[in-house]
PLY file of the C-alpha trace (Angstrom):
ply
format ascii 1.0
element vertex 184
property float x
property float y
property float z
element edge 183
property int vertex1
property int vertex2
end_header
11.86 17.87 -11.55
8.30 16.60 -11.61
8.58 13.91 -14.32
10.36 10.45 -13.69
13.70 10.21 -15.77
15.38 7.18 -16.56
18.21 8.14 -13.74
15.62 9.22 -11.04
12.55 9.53 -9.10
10.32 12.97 -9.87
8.91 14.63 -6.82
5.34 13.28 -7.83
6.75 9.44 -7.69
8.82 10.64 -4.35
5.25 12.37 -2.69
2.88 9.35 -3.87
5.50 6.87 -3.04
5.84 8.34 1.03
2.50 9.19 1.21
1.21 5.38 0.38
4.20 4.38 2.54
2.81 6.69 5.46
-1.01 5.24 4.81
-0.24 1.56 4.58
1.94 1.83 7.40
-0.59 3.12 9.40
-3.52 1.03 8.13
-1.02 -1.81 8.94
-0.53 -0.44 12.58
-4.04 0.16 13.30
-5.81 -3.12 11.75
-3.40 -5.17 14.04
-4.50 -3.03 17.49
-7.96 -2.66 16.47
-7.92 -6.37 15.96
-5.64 -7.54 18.94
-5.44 -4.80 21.44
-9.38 -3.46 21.67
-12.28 -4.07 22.97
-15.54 -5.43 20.94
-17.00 -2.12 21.54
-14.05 0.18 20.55
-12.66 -1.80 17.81
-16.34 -2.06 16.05
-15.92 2.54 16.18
-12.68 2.21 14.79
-13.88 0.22 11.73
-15.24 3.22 9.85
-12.03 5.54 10.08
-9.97 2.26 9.03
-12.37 2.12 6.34
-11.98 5.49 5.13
-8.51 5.38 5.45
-8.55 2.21 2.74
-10.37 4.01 0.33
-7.99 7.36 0.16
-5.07 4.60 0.17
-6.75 3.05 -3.03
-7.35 6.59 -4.66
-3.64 7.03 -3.85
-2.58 3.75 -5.43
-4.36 4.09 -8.87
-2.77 7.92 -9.34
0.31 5.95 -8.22
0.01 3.17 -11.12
-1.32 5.77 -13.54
1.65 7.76 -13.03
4.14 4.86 -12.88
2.86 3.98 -16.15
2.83 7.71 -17.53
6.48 8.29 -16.60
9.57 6.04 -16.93
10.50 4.19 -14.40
14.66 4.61 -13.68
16.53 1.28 -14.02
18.83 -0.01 -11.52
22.41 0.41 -10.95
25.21 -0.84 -13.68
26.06 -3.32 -11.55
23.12 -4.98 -10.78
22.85 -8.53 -11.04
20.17 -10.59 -12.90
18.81 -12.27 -10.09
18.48 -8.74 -8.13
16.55 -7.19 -11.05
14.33 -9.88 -11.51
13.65 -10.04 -7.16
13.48 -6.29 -7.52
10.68 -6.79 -10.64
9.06 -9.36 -8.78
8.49 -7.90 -5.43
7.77 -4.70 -7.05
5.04 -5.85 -8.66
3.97 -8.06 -5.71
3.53 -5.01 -3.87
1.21 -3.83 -6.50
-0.91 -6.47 -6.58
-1.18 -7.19 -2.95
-1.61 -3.58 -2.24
-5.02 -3.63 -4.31
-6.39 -7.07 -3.46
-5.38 -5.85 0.28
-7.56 -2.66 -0.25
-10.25 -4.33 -3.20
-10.90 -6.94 -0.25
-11.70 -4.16 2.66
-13.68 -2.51 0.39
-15.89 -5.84 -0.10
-15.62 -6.19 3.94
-16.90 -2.88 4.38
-20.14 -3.33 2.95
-20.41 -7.23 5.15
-21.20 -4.23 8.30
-24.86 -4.18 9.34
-24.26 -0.41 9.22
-22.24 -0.56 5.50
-19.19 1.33 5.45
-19.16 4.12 2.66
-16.98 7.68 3.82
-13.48 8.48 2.89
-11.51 10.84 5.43
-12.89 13.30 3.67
-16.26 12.91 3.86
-17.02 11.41 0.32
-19.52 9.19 -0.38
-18.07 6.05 -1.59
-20.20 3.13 -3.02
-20.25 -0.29 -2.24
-18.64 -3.00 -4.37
-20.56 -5.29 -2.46
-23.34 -5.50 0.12
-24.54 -8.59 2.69
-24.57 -8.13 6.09
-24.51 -12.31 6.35
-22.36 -13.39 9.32
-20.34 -16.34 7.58
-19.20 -13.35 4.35
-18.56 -11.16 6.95
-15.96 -13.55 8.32
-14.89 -15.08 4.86
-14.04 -11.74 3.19
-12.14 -10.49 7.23
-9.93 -13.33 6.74
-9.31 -12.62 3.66
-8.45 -8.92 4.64
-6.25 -10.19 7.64
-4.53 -12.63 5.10
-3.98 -10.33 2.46
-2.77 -7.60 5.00
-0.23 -9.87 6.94
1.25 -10.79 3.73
1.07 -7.54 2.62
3.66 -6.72 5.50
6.04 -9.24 5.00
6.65 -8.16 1.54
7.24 -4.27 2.83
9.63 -6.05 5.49
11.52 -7.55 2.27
11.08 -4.02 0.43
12.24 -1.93 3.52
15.13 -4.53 3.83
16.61 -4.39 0.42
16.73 -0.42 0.35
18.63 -0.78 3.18
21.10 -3.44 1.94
21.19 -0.98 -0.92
21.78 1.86 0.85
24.63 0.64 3.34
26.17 -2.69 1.92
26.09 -2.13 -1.91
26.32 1.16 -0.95
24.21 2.74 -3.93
21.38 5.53 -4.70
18.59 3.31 -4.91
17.35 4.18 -1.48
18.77 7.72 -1.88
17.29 8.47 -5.12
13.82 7.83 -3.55
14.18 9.67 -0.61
15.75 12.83 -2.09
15.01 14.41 -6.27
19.07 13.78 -7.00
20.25 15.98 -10.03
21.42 14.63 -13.49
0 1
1 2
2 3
3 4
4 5
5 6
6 7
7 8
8 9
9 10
10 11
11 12
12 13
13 14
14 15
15 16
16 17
17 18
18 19
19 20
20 21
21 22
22 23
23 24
24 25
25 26
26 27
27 28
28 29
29 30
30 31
31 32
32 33
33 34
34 35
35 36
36 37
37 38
38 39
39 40
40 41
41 42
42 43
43 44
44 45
45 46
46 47
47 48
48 49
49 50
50 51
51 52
52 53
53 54
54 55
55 56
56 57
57 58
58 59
59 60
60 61
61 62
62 63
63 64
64 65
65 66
66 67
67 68
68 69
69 70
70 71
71 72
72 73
73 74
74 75
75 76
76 77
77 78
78 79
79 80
80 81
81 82
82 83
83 84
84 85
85 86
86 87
87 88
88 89
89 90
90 91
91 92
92 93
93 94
94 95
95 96
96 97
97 98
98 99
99 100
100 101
101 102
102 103
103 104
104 105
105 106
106 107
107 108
108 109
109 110
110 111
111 112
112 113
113 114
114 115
115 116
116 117
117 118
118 119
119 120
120 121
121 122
122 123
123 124
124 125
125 126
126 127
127 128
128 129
129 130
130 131
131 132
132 133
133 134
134 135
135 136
136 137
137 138
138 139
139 140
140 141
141 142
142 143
143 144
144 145
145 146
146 147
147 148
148 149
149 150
150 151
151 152
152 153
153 154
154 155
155 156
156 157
157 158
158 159
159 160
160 161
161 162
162 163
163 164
164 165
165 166
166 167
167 168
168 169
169 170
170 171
171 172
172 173
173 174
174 175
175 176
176 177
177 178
178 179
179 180
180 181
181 182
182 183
């Protein structure tokens, strides 16, 4: 089934949802070494494949939204609690947010670079949102990034966590739904 139903996850939602999983995972991963773990030299050649990384991640999240919005989204188990449905709404929709301003910022960063930023992994041309290769922006819009980012993983920590606590103490097909197209 490629379409959303109101019981489960299409394969499109399933494929966008582990793909942007997979990317931010990794963009996670490699902002923290390339920040903590590298040298000036090496982390300043790293900055254009994180870069390009951040913009496919942002293509990925509108077709992600459009989609969401295109399709319904399934509701959650019969017996789940008010409180857990609005958390679930919340943090959903937290993840939204902070996604984009995580990705809008880098995208602002990128073009703070004396040598501006502008390739996708693909190769693509990609314009700047903004461009001023002043030291102090630099710095404001990279903590900004770093803020947005480390926040950003606490909130997947929380996301990862309550699938789980779905999965094996409630012990229903929230997590499995997502993970495999279940028939209805």
């Amino acid at each position: 089934m490629t379409r959303n139903s109101t019981t489960t996850w299409g394969w499109a939602a399933i494929a966008l949802h582990w793909i942007g999983a997979a990317l931010i995972i990794l963009l996670l991963a490699h902002g923290w070494w390339m920040t903590h773990l590298t040298s000036r030299p090496e982390r300043l050649a790293n900055y254009a494949g994180h870069a390009a990384m951040g913009y496919d991640l942002l293509v990925l999240l509108a077709a992600r939204l459009l989609w969401r919005w295109m399709n319904p989204v399934p509701g959650p188990p019969g017996d789940t609690k008010p409180w857990e449905r609005l958390a679930a709404h919340v943090s959903h929709a937290g993840l939204y947010v902070l996604m984009f301003a995580t990705t809008l910022v880098g995208w602002g960063l990128a073009g703070t670079m004396r040598t501006p930023l502008q390739q996708d992994i693909f190769g693509i041309k990609v314009p700047l949102i903004y461009a001023n290769p002043d030291r102090a922006v630099h710095e404001m819009w990279e903590d900004t990034h770093r803020v947005l980012a480390y926040v950003l993983l606490a909130l997947v920590v929380v996301h990862v966590a309550a699938a789980l606590y779905h999965h094996f103490v409630k012990r229903d097909a929230v997590l499995k739904r997502m993970v495999v197209e279940l028939k209805t």
